[in-house]
C-alpha positions as CSV (number, residue, x, y, z in Angstrom):
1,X,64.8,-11.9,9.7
2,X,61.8,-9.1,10.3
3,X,61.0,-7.2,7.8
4,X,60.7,-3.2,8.0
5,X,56.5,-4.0,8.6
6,X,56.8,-6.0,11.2
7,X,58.8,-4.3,13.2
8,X,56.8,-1.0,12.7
9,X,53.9,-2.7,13.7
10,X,55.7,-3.8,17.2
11,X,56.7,-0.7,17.7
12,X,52.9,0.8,17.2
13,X,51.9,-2.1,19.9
14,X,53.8,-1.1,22.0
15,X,52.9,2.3,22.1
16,X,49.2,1.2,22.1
17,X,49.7,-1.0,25.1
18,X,52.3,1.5,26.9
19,X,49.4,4.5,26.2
20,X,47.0,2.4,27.8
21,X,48.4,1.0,30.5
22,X,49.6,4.7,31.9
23,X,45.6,5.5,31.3
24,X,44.3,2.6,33.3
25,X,47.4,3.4,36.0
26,X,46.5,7.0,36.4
27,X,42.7,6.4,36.6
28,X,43.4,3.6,39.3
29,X,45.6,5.8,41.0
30,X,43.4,9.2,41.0
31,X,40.1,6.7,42.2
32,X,42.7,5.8,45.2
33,X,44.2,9.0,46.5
34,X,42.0,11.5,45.2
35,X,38.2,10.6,45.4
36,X,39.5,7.7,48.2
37,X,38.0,5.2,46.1
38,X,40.9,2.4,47.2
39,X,40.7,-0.5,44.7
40,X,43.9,-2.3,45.8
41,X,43.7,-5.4,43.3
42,X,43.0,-3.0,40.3
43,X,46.2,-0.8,41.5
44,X,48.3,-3.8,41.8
45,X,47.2,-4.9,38.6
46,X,47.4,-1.4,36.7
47,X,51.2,-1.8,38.2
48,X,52.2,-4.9,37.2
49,X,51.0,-4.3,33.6
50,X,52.7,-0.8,33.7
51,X,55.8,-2.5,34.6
52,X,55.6,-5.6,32.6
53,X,54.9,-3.0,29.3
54,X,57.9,-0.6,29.8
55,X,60.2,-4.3,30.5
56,X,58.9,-5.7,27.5
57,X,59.4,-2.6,25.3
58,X,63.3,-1.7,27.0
59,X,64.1,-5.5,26.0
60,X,63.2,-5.2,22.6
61,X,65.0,-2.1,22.2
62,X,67.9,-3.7,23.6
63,X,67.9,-6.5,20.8
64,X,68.2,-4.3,18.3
């Protein structure tokens, strides 16, 4: 069973590493269309992380 810390410090994770993973998307994604700076692996990347972040944090909502 989780205790009432544990859980609070998931939750505060998961905001950390949604926070920063919309910060690294929209920086890769202003470099590409704004100042046409195309990094295409760096996108991808900033992507998959963005996606992988909101999956983990919608499953572990789900559990609960």
């Amino acid at each position: 069973m989780k205790t009432e810390s544990t859980s609070k410090s998931e939750r505060t994770s998961n905001f950390i590493f949604i926070f920063l993973t919309s910060l690294g998307l929209g920086y890769t994604l202003v470099n590409h269309f704004i100042f046409d700076k195309p990094r295409t692996e760096t996108l991808v990347v900033m992507i998959c992380l963005f996606m992988l972040s909101i999956a983990s944090w919608k499953r572990k909502k789900n559990i609960k």
